[in-house]
VODREN-613296 format. One line per 5 residues: number of its first residue (from 1); their letters; for each residue x negated, y, z of N, C-alpha, C. Coordinates in Angstrom, 2 decimals, padded with zeros to 5 digits. Layout:
<pts>
NUM	A	X/Y/Z/X/Y/Z/X/Y/Z  ... $
</pts>
This chain:
<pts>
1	XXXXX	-124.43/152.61/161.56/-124.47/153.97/161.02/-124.48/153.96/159.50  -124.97/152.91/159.03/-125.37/152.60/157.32/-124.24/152.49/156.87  -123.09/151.79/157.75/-122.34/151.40/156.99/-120.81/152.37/157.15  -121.19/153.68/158.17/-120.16/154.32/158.41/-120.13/154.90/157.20  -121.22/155.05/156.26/-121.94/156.52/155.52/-121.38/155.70/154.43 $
6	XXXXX	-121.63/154.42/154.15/-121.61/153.74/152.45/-119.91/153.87/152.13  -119.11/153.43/153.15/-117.73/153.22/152.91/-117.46/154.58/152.13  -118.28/155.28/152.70/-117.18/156.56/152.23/-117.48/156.97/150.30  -118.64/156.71/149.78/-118.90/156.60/147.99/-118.12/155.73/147.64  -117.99/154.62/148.37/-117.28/153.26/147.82/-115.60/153.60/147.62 $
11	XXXXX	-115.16/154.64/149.04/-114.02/154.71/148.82/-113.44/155.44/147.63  -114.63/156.68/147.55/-114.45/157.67/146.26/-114.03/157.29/145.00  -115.17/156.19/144.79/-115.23/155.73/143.22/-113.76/154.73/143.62  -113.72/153.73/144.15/-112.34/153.32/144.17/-111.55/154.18/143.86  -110.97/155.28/144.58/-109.92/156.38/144.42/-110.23/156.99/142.71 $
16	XXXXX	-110.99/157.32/142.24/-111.59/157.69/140.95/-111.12/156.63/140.05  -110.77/155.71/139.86/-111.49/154.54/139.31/-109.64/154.68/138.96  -109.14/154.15/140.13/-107.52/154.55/140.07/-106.69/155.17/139.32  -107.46/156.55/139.50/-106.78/157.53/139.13/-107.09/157.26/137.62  -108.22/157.48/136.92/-108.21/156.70/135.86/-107.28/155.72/135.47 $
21	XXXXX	-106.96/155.08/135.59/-106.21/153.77/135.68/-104.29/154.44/135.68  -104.31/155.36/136.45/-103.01/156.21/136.10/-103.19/156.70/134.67  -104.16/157.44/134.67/-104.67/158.33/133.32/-103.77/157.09/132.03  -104.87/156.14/131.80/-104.85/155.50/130.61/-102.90/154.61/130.66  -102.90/154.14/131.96/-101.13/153.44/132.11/-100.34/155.03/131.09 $
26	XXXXX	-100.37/155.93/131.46/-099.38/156.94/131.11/-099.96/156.91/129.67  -100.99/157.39/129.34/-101.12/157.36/128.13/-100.79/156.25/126.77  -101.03/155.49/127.65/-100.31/153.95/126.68/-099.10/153.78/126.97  -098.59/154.17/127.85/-096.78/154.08/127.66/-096.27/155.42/127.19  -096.95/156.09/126.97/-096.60/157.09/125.55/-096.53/156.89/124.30 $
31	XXXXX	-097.39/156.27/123.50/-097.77/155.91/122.76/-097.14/154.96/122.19  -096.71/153.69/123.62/-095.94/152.76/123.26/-094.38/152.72/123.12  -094.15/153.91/124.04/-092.79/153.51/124.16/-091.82/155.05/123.93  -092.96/155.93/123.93/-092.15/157.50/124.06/-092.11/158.03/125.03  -092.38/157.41/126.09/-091.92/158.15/127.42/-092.71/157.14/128.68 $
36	XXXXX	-093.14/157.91/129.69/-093.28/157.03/130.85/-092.82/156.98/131.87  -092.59/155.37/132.53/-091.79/155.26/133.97/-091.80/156.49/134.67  -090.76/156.50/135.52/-091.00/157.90/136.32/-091.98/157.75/137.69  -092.15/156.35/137.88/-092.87/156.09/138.80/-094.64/156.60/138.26  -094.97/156.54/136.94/-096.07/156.51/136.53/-096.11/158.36/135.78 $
41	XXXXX	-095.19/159.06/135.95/-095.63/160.11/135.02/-095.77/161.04/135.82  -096.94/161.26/134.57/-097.89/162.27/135.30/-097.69/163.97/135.22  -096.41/163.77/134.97/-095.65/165.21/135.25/-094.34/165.26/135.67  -094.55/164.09/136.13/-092.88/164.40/137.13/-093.02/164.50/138.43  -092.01/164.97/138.76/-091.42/166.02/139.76/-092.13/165.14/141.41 $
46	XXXXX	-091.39/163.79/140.76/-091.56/163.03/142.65/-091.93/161.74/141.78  -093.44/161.69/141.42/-093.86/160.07/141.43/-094.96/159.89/141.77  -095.53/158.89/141.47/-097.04/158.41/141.83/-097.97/159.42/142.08  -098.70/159.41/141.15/-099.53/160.95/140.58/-099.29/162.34/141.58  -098.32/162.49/141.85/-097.88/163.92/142.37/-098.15/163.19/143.83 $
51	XXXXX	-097.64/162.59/144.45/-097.47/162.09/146.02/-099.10/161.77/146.26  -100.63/161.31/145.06/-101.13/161.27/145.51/-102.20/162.50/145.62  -101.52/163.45/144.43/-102.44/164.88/144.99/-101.61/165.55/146.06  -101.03/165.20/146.59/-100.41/165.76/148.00/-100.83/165.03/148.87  -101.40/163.82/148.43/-101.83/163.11/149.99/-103.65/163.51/149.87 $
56	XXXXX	-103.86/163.53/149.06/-105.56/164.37/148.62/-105.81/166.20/149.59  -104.44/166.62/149.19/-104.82/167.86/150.12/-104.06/167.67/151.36  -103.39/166.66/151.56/-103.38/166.86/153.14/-104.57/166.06/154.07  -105.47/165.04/153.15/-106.51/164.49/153.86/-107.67/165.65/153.89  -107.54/166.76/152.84/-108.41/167.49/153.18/-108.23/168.53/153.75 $
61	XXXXX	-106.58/168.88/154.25/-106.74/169.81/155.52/-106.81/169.26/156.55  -106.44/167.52/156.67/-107.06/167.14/157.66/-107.98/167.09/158.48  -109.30/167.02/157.37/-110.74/167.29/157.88/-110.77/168.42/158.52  -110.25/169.37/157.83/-110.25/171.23/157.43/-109.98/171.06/159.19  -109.04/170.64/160.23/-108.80/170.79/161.19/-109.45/169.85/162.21 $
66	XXXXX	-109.81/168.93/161.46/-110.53/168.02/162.47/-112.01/169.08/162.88  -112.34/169.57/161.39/-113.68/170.60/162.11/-113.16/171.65/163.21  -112.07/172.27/162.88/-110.99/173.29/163.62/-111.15/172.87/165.10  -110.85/171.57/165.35/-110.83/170.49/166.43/-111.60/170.89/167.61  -112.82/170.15/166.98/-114.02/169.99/167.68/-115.28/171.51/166.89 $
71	XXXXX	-115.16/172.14/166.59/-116.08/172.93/166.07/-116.77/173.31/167.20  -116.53/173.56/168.30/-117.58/173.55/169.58/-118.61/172.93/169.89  -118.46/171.54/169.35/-118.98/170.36/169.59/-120.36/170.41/167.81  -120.10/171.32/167.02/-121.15/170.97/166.39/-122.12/171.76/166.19  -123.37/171.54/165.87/-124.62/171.93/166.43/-124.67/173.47/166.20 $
76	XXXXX	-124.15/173.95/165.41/-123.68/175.64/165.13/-122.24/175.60/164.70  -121.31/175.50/165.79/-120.41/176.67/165.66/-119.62/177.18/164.69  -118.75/176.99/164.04/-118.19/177.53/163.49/-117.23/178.77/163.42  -116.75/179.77/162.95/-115.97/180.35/163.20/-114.07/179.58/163.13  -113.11/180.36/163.64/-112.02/179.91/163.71/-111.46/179.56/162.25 $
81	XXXXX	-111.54/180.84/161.77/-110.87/181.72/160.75/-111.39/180.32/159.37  -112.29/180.00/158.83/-112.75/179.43/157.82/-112.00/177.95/157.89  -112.38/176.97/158.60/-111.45/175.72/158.93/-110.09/175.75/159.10  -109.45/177.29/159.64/-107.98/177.36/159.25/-107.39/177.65/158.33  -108.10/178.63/157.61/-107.90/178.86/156.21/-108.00/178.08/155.39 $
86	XXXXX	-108.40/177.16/155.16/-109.07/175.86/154.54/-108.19/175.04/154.63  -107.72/174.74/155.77/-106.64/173.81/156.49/-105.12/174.69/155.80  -105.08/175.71/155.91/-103.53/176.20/155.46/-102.97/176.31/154.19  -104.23/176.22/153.31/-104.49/176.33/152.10/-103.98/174.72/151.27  -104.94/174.31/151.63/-104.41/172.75/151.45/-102.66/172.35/151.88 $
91	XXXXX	-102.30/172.56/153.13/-101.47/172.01/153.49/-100.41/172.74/153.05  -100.27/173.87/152.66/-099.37/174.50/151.51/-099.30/174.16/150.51  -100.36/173.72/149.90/-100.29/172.92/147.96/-100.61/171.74/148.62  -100.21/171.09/149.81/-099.79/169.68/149.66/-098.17/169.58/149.68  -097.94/170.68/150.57/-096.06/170.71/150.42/-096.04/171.32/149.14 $
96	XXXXX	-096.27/172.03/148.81/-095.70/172.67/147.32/-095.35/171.43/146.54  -096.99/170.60/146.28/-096.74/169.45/145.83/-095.59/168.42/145.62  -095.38/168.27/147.01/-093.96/166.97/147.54/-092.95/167.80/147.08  -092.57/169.19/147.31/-091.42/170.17/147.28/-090.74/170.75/146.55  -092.27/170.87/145.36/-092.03/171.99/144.17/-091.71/173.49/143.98 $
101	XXXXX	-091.92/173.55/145.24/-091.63/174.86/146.28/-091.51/176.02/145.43  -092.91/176.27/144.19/-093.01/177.25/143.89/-091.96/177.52/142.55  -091.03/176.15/142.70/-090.06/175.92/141.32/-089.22/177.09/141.58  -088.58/177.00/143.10/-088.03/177.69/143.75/-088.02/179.35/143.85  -089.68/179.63/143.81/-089.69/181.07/143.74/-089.89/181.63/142.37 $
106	XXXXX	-089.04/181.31/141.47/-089.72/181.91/140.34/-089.03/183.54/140.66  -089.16/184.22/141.23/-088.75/185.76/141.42/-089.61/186.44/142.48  -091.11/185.21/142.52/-091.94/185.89/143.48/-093.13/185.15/142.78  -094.34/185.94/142.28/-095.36/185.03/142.26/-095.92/184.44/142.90  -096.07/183.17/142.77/-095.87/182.22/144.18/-098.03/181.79/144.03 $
111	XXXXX	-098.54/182.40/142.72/-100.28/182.24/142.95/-100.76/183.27/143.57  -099.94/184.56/144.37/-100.26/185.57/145.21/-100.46/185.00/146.22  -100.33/184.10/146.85/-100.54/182.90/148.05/-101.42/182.66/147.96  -101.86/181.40/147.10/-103.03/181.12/146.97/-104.11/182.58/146.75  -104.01/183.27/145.48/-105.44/184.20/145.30/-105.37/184.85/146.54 $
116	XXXXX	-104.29/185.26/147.55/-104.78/185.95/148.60/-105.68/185.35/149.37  -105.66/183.94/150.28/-106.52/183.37/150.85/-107.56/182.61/150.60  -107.96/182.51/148.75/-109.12/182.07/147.99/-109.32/183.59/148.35  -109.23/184.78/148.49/-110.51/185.56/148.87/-110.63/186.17/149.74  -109.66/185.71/150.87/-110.12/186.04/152.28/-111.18/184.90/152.72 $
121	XXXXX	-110.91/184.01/152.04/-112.20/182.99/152.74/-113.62/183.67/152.77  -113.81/183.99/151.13/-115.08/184.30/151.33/-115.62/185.71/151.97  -114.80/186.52/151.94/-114.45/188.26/152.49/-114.80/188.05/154.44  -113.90/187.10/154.61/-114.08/187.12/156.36/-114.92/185.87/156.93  -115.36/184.97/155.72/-116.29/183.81/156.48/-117.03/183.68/155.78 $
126	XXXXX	-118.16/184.78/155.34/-119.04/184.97/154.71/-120.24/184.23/155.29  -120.27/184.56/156.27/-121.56/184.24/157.65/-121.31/182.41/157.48  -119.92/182.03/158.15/-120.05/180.75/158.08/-120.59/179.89/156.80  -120.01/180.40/155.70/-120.30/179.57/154.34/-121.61/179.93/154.13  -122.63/180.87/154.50/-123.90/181.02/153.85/-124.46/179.67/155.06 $
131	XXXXX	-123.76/180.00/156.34/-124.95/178.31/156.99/-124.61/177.15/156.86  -123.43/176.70/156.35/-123.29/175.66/155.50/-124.06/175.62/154.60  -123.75/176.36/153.43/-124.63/176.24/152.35/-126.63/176.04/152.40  -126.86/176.54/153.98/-128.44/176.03/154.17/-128.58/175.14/154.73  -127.40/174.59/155.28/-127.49/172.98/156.29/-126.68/172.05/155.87 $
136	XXXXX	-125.99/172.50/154.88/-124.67/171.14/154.38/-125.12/171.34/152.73  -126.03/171.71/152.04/-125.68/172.21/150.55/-125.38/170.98/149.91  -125.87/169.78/150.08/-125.64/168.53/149.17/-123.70/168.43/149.24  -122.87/168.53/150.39/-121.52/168.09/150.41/-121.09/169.31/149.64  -121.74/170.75/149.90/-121.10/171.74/148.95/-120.88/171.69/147.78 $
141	XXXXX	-122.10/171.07/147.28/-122.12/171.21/145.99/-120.81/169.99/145.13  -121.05/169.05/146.09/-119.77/167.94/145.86/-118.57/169.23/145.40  -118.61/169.66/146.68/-116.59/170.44/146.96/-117.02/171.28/145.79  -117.66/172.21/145.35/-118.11/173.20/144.33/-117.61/172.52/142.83  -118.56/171.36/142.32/-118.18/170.07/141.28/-116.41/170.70/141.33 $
146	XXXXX	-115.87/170.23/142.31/-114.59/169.21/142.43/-113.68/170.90/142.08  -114.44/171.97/142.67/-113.29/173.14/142.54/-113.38/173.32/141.31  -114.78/173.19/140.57/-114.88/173.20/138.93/-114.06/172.68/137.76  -114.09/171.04/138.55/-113.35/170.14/137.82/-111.96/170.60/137.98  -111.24/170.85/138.80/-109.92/170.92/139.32/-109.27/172.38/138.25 $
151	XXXXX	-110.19/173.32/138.45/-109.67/174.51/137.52/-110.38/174.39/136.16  -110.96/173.70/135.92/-111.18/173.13/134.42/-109.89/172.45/133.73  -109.47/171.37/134.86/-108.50/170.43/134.15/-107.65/170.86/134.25  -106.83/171.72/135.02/-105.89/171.85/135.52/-105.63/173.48/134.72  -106.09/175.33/135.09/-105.89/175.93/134.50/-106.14/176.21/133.59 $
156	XXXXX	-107.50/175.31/132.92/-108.10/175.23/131.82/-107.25/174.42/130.73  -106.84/173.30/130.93/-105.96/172.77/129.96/-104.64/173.52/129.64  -103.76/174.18/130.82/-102.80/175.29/130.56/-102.60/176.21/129.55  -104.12/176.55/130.29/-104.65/177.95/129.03/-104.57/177.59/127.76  -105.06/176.33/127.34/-105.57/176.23/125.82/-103.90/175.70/125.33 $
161	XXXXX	-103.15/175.43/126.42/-101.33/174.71/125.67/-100.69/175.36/124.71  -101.12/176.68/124.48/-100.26/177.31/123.48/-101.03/177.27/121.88  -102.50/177.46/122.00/-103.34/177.49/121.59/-103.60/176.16/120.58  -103.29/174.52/121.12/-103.30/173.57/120.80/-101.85/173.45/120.01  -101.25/173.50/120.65/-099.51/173.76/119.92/-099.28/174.31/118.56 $
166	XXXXX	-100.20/175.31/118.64/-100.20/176.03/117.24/-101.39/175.15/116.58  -101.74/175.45/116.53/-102.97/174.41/115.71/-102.49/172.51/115.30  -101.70/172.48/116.03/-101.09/170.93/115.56/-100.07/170.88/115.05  -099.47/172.32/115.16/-098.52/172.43/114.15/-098.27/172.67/113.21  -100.05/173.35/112.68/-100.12/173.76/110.97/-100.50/172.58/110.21 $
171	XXXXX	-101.65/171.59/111.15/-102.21/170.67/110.71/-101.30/169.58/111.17  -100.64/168.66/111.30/-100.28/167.87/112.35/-098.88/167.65/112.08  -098.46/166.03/112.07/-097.50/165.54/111.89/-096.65/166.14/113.67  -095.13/165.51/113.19/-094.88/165.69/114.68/-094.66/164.74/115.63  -095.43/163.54/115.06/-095.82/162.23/116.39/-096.87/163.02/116.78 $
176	XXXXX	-098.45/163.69/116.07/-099.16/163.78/116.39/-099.03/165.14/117.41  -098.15/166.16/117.26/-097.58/166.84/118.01/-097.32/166.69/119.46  -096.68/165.82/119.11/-096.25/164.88/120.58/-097.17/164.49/121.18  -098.03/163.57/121.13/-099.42/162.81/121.42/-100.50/163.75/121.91  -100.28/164.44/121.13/-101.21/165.86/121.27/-101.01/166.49/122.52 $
181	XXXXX	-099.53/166.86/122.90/-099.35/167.58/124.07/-099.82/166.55/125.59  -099.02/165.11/124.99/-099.51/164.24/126.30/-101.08/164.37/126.63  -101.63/164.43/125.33/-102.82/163.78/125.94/-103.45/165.02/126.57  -102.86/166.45/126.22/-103.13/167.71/127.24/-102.94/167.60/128.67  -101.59/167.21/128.77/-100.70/166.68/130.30/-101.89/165.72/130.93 $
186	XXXXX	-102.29/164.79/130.16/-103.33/163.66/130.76/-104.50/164.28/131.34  -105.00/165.30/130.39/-106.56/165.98/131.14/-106.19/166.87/132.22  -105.44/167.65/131.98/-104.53/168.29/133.03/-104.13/167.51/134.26  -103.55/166.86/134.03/-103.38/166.19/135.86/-104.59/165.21/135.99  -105.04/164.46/135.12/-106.91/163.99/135.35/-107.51/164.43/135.96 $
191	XXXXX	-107.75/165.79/135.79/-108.55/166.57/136.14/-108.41/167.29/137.52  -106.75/167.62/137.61/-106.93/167.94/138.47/-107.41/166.76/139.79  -106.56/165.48/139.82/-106.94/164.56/140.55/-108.24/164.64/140.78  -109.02/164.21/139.97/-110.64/163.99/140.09/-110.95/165.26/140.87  -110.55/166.34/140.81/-111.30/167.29/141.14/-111.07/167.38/142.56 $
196	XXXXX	-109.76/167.18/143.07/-109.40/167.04/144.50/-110.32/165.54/145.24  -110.48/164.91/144.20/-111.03/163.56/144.96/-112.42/164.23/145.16  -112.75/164.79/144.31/-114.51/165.08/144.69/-114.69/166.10/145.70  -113.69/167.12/145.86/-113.70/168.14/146.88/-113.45/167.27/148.31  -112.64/166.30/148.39/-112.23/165.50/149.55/-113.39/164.09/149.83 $
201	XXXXX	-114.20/164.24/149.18/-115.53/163.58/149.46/-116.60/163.97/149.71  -116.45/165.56/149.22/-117.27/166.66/149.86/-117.29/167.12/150.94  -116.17/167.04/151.46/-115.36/167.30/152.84/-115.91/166.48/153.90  -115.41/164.84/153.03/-115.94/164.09/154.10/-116.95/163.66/154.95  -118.26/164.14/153.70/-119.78/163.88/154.25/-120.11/165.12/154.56 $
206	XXXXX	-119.49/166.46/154.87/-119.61/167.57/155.56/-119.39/167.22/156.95  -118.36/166.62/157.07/-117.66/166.64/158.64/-118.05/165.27/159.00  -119.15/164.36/158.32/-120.08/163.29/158.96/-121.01/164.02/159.67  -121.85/164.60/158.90/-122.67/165.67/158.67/-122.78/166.52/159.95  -121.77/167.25/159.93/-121.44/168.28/160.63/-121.43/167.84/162.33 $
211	XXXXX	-120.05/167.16/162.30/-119.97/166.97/163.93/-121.10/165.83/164.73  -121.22/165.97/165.81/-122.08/165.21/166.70/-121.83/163.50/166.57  -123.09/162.63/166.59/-123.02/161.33/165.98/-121.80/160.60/167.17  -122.21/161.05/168.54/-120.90/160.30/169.38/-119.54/160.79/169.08  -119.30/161.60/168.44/-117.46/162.08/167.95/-117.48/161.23/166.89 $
216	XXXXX	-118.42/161.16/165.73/-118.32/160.29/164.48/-117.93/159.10/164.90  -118.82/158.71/165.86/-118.46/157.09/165.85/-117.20/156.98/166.35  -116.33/157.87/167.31/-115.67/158.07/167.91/-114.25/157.79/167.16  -114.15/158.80/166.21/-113.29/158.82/165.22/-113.42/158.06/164.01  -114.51/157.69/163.30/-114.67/156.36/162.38/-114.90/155.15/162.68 $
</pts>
């Protein structure tokens, strides 16, 4: 049982540790060379980086359905509606991800998707998330962190792109220009990574947590 529970921090910080490790590769082949492999950049379309925040939210609508699954089976019940939503959510910005899907709709706002079912969650599974939050709060607070981090790095660095642009352009050579924007791109997809890794580790010791110890062992 000790050791079903340890793998899973160990796997985190591994995955963390990585992603880092993308972080600084891109940033030094900027620096060094102007540009990075397409296998390594962290804003292209179909490489590393991108395939692994698509494999981040499809492991976490995975869970999202594995509770979906068996939710009968755990000691309270879940409603339908919250684990599918959760689950559809993910598995849409994991295809968007691979697809670029929303490149596609620029003649539809394609974050009307998402903000619609970020607030049906809490609107129609109010009940469920308050008994999580009194019987799971330690994994919440994980997924909570990770939604922080994720729209920190991610719409937060966006926000400030125009903002930084101008400011390095009154002060600021135009290598440092350049450098400047990467190293935006860097906190920006950093962030978002990390933030999906911590939500998908939140996940995971929820749905340890959660379902009955003979399904755990069952499935781990």
């Amino acid at each position: 049982m000790a050791t079903q529970k340890s793998w899973i921090p160990r796997a985190a910080i591994a995955l963390v540790g990585f992603e880092l490790g993308l972080a600084l590769a891109y940033l030094a082949m900027i620096y060094l060379r102007g540009e990075a492999v397409p296998l390594l950049d962290l804003n292209g379309l179909r490489s590393l980086p991108s395939w692994l925040q698509a494999a981040h939210l499809f492991a976490i609508g995975g869970l999202c359905l594995a509770l979906l699954r068996y939710r009968q089976r755990m000691t309270r019940p879940v409603s339908w509606f919250l684990p599918s939503a959760l689950a559809v959510l993910c598995l849409f910005g994991g295809i968007d991800e691979l697809t670029k899907l929303h490149l596609a709709l620029n003649q539809f706002d394609w974050k009307l998707i998402y903000l619609g079912i970020l607030i049906a969650i809490p609107v129609l599974g109010w009940q469920d998330l308050t008994w999580i939050w009194q019987h799971h709060r330690g994994p919440v607070l994980w997924v909570l962190a990770g939604v922080g981090v994720f729209l920190l790095g991610g719409f937060g660095a966006e926000a400030m792109k125009g903002a930084i642009a101008s400011e390095l352009a009154i002060h600021a050579s135009s290598q440092s220009i350049f450098l400047g924007e990467h190293l935006r791109i860097t906190i920006e997809e950093f962030g978002e990574l990390l933030g999906e890794t911590l939500i998908l580790y939140g996940m995971a010791c929820l749905t340890q947590q959660a379902l009955p110890l003979q399904l755990r062992l069952y499935r781990f």
